[in-house]
C-alpha positions in Angstrom: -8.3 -28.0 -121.2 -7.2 -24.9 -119.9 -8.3 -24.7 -115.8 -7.7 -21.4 -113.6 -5.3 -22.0 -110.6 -7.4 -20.5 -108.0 -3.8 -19.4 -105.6 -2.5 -17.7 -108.8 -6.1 -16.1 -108.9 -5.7 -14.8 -105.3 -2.7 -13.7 -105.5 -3.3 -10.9 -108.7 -6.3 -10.5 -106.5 -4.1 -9.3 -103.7 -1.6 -7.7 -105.8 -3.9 -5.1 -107.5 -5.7 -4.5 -104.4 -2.4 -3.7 -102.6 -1.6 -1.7 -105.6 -5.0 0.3 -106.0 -4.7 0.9 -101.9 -0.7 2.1 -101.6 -1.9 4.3 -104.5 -4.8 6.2 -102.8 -2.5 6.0 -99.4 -0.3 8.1 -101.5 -3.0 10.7 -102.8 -3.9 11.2 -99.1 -0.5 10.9 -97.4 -0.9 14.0 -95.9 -4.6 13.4 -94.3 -2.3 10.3 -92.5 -2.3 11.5 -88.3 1.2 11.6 -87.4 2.6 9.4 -84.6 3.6 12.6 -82.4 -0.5 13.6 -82.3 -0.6 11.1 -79.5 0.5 12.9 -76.7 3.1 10.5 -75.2 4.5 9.8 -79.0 4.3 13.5 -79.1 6.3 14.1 -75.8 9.2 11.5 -76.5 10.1 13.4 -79.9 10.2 16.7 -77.6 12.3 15.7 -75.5 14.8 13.8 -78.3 14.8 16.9 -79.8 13.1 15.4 -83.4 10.7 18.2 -82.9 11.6 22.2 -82.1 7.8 23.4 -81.2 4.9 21.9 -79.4 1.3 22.0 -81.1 -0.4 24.7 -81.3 -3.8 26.9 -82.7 -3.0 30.4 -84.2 -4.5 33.2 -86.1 -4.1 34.1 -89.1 -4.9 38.0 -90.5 -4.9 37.8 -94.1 -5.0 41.6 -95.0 -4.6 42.2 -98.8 -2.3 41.2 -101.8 -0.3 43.4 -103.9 0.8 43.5 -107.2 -1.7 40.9 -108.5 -1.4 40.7 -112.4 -4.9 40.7 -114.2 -8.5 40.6 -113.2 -10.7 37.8 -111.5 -11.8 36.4 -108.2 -8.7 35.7 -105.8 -8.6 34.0 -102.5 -5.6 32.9 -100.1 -5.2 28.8 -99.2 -3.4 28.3 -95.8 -2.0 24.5 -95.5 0.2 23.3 -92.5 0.1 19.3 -93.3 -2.9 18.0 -93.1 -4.7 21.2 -92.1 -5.6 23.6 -94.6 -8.0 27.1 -94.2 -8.8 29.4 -97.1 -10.5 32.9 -97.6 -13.4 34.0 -99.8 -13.1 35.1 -102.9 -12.3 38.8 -103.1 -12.2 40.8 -106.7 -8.6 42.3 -108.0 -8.9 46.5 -108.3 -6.4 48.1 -109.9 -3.2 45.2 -108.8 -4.9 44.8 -105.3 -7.2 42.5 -103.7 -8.5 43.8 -100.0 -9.7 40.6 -98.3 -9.1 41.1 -94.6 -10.2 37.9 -92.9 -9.2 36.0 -90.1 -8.1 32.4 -90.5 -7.7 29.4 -88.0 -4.9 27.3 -88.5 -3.9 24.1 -86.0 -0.1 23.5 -86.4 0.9 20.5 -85.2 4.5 19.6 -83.3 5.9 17.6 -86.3 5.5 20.7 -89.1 8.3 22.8 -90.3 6.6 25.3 -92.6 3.4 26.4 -93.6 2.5 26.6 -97.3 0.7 30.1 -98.2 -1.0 30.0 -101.9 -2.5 32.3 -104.4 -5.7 31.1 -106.3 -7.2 32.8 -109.0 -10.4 31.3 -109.3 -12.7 30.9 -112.9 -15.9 29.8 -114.5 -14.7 25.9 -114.4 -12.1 25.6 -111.8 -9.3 27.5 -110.0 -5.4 28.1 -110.9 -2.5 28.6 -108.6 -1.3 32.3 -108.6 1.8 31.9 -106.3 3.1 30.4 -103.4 5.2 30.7 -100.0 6.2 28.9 -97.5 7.1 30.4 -94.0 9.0 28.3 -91.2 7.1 27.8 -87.9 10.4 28.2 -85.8 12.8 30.6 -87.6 9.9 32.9 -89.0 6.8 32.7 -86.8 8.5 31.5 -83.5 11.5 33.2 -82.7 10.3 36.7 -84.0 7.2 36.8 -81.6 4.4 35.8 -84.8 5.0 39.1 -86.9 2.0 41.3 -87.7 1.1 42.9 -91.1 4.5 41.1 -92.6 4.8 41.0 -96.5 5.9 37.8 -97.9 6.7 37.2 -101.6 5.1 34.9 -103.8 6.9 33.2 -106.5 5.4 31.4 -109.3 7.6 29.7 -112.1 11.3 31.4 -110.4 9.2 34.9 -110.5 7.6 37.5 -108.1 4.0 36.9 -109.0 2.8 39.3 -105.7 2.6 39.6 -102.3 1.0 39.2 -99.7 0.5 40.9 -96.3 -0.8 38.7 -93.3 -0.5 38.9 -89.1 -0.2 36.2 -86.7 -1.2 35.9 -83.2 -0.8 32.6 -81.2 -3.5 31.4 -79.1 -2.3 29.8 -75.9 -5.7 27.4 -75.9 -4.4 24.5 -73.6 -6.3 25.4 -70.0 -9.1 26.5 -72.1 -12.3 24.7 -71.4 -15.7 26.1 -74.0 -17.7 23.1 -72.7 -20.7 22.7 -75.0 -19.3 26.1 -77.0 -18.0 25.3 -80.2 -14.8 27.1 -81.3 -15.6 30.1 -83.7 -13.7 33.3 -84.4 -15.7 35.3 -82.4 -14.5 33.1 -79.5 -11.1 33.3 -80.9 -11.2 37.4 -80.5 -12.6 36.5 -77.1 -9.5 34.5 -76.5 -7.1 36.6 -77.8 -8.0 39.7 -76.1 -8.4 37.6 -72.5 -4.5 36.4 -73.4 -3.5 39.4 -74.1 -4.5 41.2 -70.5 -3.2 38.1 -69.0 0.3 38.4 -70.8 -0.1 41.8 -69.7 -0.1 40.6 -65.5 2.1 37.8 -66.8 -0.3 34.5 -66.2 -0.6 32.3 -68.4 -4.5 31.8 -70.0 -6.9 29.9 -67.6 -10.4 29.8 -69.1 -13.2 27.5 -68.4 -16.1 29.3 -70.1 -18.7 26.3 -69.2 -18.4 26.8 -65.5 -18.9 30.5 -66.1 -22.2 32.3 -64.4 -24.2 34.1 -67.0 -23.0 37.5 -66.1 -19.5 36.6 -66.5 -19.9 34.8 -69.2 -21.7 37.8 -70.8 -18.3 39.6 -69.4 -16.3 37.8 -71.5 -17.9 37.6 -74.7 -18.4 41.7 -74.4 -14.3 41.5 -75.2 -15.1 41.1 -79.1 -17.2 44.6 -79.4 -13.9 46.6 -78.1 -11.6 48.0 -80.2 -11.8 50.8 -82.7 -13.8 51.5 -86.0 -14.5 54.3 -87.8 -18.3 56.4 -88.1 -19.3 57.6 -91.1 -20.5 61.2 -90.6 -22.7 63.3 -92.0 -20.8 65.9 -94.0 -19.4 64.6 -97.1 -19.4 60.9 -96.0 -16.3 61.3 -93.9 -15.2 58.4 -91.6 -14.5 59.5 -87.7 -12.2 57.3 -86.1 -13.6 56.3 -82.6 -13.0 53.7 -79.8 -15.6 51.6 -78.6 -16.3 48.9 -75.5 -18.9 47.3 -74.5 -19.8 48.9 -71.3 -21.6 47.3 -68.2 -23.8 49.8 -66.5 -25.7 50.5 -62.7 -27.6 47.4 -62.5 -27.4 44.9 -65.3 -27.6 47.8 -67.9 -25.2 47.5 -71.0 -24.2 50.1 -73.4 -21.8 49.8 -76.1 -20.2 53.5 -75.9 -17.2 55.4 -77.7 -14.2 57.5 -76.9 -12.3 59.4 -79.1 -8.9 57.0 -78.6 -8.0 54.0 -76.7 -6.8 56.1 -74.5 -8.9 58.3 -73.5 -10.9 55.1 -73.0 -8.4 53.5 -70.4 -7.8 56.4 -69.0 -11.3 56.9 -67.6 -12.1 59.7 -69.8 -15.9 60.5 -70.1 -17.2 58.5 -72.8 -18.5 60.8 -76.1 -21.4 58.8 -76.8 -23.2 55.1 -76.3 -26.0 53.0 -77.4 -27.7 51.1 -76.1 -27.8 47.4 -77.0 -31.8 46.9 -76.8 -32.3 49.9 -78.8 -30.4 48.1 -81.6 -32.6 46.1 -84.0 -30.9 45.4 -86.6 -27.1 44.5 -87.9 -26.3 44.0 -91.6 -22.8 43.1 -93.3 -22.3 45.5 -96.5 -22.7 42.8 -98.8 -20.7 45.6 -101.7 -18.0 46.8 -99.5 -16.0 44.2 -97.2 -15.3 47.0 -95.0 -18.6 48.6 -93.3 -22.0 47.0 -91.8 -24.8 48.6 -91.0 -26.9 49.3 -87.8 -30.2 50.6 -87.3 -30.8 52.2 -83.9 -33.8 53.3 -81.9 -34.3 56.3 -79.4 -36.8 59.3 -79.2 -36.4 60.8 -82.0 -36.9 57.6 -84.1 -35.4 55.0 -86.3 -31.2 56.3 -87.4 -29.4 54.3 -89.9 -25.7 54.1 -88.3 -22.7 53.1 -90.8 -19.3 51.5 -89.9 -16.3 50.9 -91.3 -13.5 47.9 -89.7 -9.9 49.3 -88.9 -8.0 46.7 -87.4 -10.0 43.3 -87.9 -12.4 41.3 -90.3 -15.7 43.3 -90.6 -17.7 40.4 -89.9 -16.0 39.8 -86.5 -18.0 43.7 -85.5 -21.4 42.4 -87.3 -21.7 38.7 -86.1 -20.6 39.8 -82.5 -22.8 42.8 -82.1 -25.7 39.9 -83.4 -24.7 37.2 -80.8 -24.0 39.8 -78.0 -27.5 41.7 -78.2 -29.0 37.9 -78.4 -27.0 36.6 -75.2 -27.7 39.6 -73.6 -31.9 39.4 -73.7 -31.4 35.8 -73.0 -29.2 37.0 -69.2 -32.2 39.3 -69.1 -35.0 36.7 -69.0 -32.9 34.9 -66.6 -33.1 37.3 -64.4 -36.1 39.3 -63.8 -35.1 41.0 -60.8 -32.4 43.5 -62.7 -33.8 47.0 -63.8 -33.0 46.4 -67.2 -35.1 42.9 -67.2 -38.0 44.7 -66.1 -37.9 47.1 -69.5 -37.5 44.2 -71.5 -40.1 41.9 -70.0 -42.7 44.6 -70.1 -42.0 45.4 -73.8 -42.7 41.6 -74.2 -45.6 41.7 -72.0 -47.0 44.7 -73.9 -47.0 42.7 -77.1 -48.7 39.7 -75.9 -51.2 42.1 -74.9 -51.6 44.1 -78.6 -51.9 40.2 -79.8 -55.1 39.6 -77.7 -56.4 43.1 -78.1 -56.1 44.0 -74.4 -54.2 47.6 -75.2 -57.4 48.8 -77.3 -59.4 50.6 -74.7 -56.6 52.5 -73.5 -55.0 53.8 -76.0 -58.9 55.3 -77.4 -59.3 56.6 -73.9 -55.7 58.6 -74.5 -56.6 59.5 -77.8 -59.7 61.3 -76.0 -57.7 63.5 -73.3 -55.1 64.7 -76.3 -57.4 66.8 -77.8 -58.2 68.8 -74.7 -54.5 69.4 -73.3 -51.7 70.1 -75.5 -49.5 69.7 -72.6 -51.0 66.4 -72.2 -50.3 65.4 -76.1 -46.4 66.3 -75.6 -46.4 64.0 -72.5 -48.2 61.4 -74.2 -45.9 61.1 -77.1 -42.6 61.3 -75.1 -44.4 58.4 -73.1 -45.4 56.3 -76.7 -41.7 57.0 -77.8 -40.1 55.1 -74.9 -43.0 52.4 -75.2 -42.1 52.0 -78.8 -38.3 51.5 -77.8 -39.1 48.9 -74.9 -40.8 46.8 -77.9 -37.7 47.1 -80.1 -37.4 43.6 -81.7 -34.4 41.8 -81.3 -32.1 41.7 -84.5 -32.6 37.7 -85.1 -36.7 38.7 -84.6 -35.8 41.7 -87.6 -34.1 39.9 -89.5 -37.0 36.6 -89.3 -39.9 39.1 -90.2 -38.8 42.1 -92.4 -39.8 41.9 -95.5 -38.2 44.8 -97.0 -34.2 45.7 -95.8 -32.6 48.6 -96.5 -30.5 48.2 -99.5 -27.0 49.5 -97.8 -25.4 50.9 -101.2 -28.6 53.1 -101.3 -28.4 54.1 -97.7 -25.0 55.5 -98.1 -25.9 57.7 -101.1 -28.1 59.0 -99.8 -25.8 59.9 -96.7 -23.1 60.6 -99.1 -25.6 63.5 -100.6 -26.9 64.7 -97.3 -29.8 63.5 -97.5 -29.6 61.2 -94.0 -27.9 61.9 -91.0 -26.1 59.6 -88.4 -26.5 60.1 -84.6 -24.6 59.6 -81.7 -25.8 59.4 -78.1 -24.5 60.9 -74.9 -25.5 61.1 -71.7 -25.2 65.2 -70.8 -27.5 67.5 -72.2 -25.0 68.9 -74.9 -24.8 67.7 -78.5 -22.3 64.9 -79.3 -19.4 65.4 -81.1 -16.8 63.9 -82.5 -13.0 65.1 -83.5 -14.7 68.3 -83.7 -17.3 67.3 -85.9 -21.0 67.4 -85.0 -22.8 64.7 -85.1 -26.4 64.6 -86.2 -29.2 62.2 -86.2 -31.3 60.8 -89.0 -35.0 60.2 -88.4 -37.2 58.1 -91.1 -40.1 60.1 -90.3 -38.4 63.6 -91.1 -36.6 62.4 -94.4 -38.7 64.5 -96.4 -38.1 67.9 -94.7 -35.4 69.5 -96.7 -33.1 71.0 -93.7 -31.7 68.1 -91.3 -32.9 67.8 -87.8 -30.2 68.1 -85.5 -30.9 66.5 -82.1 -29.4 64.4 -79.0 -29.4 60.3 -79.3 -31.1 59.2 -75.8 -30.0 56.0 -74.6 -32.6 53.4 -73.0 -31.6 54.1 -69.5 -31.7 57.9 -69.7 
């Protein structure tokens, strides 16, 4: 009679679990921590010289591939061991794929190269395209982190395309975010702080939780400088413009414009600015990578403003215009003594007060006096325009309770036929303009008059 030996039993038990687990080990070898991510493991291999660079964070600028061979959705996979970013996907036209996005990538002390990869993705699942790889010390190191390089891709022993991509080091360890999270508008943030402190030769010190509200405002104003171009209003012609996010007499911010960057740090007078309450809305072209849309508000009425990125992702100008106008109301209802609280906690005030149906009675008594004085009636609707712009609703409020937003693609035919008209703002009493090109303003309500109205953007604090 045949009886089971319960050790032989154990050990094929043993055997084919250690079998099963070395095999899934192997699967997700590179998920394994390395020793040198402890920090005194990590500091004996630096100073035996196993290891050429310490740790670091950088970012990544993938810009566009070339030379891309058919049609399809394409994105670009980032993988330095056990850390791996990738793109959206982006459409091929005509052997090109514009993606411009930014990427964060951790590179730790122990990792030699960095795998770059070319996916071509389909109905069921996704192929690779190409591949690179590009050596932290000899490539990215010693040659200062390149910007807007070109790397090959090979794929079977050929040229399958190439791609272009910039890299900036972020120098993140005496950074302190506290209970911020890491995102890449913080990483613009970052990089443009290391960058002015490269400039006076310091090394980056930046503890953004023990930051007061204005200075933290201070810093996060970084991400809405740099240059992008406005669409004007003859032919649909881009204008290339600087902007910066510009603190004002008492607590009053403006995001203005210059021609160049340097007419900007030279302390040239600005050729325009608006004002970041009179912005209600901010929309990402979901057709075109490149542009978003604003919608501002002044005097004259509602203007439909179009964008276009030159020198990083689009969604870095769109998200941070968003959070900046949100964290600025926020400062403002912290402090209720600045001028520019006052504006904003009255337009709130004044909307409570519409809700109960206090407002009624005086706006019938105005009504009244309008028909007797038409000096009166020109004074009153000056005075209803600025109230209208003190009740400007955030662009999270906008975004919550519009039903119907402008379909962007339609917006710019329109523009494109001259139909609608941009607008600038600017603080003298001439008209804006731009490279030499006048700049005129769009208002809903005059859309059906057949010439344009020409007229002068008026910021909240004029």
């Amino acid at each position: 009679m045949f009886f089971p030996d319960p050790a032989a039993i154990a050990c094929c038990a043993a055997t084919c679990a250690c079998g099963i687990g070395s095999i899934c080990v192997y699967r997700n070898r590179q998920a394994i921590p390395h020793p040198s991510e402890c920090y005194l493991l990590g500091l004996c291999f630096r100073k035996l010289g196993c290891h050429d660079h310490d740790k670091f964070d950088m970012l990544v600028e993938v810009h566009e591939i070339m030379n891309i061979e058919g049609n399809g959705q394409f994105s670009v996979e980032l993988r330095a061991g056990r850390f791996f970013a990738r793109t959206t996907q982006s459409e091929a036209r005509k052997t090109k794929v514009e993606i411009q996005e930014r990427l964060t990538l951790h590179v730790r002390q122990c990792e030699r190269e960095i795998q770059v990869r070319v996916l071509r993705h389909g109905v069921i699942g996704s192929e690779p395209v190409g591949e690179c790889r590009i050596k932290v010390k000899s490539d990215l190191i010693d040659v200062g982190f390149p910007k807007r390089q070109s790397y090959a891709l090979m794929n079977a022993g050929k040229i399958s395309c190439k791609i272009i991509l910039s890299f900036h080091r972020l120098d993140t360890a005496n950074v302190n975010l506290g209970e911020y999270q890491m995102s890449p508008l913080i990483h613009q943030a970052l990089l443009h702080a290391q960058y002015e402190a490269e400039g006076r030769g310091e090394p980056l010190k930046i503890d953004i939780n023990s930051m007061s509200d204005l200075q933290r405002l201070r810093f996060f104003s970084k991400v809405l400088e740099g240059p992008l171009k406005l669409m004007s209003s003859i032919g649909g012609s881009w204008i290339p413009l600087y902007f910066k996010a510009t603190e004002r007499r008492n607590g009053k911010w403006e995001w203005q414009y210059w021609d160049s960057k340097e007419e900007c740090l030279s302390g040239a007078k600005k050729k325009g600015g608006y004002s970041f309450l009179a912005i209600s809305l901010v929309l990402p072209d979901k057709y075109d990578r490149n542009t978003f849309y604003m919608r501002y508000h002044n005097h004259q009425g509602v203007h439909d403003l179009f964008f276009r990125r030159v020198d990083r992702d689009r969604n870095l100008w769109s998200n941070g215009l968003y959070e900046f106008i949100e964290k600025l109301r926020e400062y403002l209802e912290k402090s209720p003594e600045l001028p520019a609280a006052e504006a904003y906690l009255e337009k709130k005030r004044q909307i409570d007060e519409e809700a109960d149906g206090k407002s009624g009675k005086h706006k019938k008594s105005g009504s009244k006096n309008l028909s007797k004085n038409p000096r009166g009636e020109l004074a009153f609707s000056r005075s209803q325009d600025l109230l209208d712009i003190k009740r400007i609703a955030s662009p999270r409020q906008t975004a919550a309770t519009e039903q119907e937003r402008p379909r962007i693609a339609e917006l710019k035919r329109r523009m494109v036929d001259g139909l609608m008209m941009e607008a600038a703002s600017d603080d003298s009493d001439a008209t804006d303009t731009a490279n030499g090109k006048q700049i005129v303003a769009w208002n809903k309500e005059n859309a059906s008059s057949s010439k344009p109205q020409f007229s002068k953007m008026y910021s909240l604090d004029d």
